[in-house]
C-alpha positions in Angstrom: 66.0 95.8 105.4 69.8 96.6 104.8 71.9 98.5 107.3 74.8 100.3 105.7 78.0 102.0 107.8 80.7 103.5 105.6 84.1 104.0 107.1 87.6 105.2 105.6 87.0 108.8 105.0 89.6 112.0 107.0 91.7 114.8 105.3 93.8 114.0 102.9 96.3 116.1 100.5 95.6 117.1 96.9 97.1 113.6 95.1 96.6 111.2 97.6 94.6 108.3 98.2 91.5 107.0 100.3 89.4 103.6 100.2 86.0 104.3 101.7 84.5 101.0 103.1 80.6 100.2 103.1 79.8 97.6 105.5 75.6 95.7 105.0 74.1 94.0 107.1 70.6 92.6 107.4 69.0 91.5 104.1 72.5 91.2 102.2 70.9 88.3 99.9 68.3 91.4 98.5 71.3 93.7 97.2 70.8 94.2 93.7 73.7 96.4 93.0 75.6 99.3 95.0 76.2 102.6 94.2 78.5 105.1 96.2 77.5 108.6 96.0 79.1 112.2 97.5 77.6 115.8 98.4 79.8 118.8 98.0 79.2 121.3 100.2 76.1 123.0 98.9 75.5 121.1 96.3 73.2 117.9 95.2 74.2 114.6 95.7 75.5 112.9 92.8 76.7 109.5 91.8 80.1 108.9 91.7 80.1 104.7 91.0 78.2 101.9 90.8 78.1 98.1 90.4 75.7 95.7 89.9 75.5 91.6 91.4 77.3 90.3 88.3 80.4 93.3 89.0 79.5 95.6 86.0 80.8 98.6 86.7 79.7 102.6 85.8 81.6 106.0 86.6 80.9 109.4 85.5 83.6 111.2 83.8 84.8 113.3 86.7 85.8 110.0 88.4 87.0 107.8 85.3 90.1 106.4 85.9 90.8 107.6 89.3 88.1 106.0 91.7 87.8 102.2 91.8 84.5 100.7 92.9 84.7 96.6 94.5 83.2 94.7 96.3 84.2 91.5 99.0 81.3 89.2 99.5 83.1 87.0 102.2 83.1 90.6 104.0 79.4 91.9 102.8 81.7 95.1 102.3 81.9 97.5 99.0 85.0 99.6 98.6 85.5 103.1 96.6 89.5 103.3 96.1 89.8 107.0 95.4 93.5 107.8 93.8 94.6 111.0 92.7 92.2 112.9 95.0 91.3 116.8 94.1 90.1 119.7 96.1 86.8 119.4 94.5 86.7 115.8 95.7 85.6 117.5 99.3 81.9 116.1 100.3 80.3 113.9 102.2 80.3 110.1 100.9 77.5 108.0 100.9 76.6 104.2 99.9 73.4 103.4 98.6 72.1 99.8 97.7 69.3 98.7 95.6 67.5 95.6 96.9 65.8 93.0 94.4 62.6 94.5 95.5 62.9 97.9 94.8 63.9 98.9 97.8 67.0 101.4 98.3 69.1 102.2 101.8 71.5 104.6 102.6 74.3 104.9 105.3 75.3 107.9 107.2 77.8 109.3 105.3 81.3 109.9 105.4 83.0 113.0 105.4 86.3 113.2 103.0 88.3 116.6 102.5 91.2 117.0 100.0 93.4 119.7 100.9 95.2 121.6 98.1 
């Protein structure tokens, strides 16, 4: 199994900057790739950036060019760098990982509100 804690996330003004942390632990060898994900209020989850083992990374186009997804294996910690933050930014954050075995864990969440 894979434990996940994400940390980073508060109120922030319209234009500034956050860097969500994701901390594993347990079966860190299984992790296939990492996505992080968010939930608007009242809305479905959706993914907002993923990378895989070898560092390949994906964004959707709401997030191109503005969000920043890493990783530091010393630390067993992913980052989202989130620049240029919007109003409609606002949702709860959530990583995700996907083990080698088909297995996928989430953490708790972390709440992030962009003031306009």
């Amino acid at each position: 199994q894979v434990q996940l804690v994400e940390s980073g996330g508060g109120l922030v003004q319209a234009g500034g900057s956050l860097r969500l942390s994701c901390a594993a632990s347990g079966s860190i060898f299984s992790i296939n790739a990492m996505g992080w994900y968010r939930q608007p209020p009242g809305k479905q989850r959706e993914l907002v950036a993923h990378i895989t083992r070898g560092g390949s990374t994906t964004y959707p186009d709401s997030v191109k060019g503005r969000f920043t997804i890493s990783r530091d294996n010393a630390k067993n910690t992913w980052y989202l760098q989130m620049n240029s933050l919007k109003p409609e930014d606002t949702a709860v954050y959530y990583c995700k990982s996907f083990s080698i075995y088909g297995n996928a864990y989430w953490g708790q969440g972390t709440q992030v509100t962009v003031s306009s």
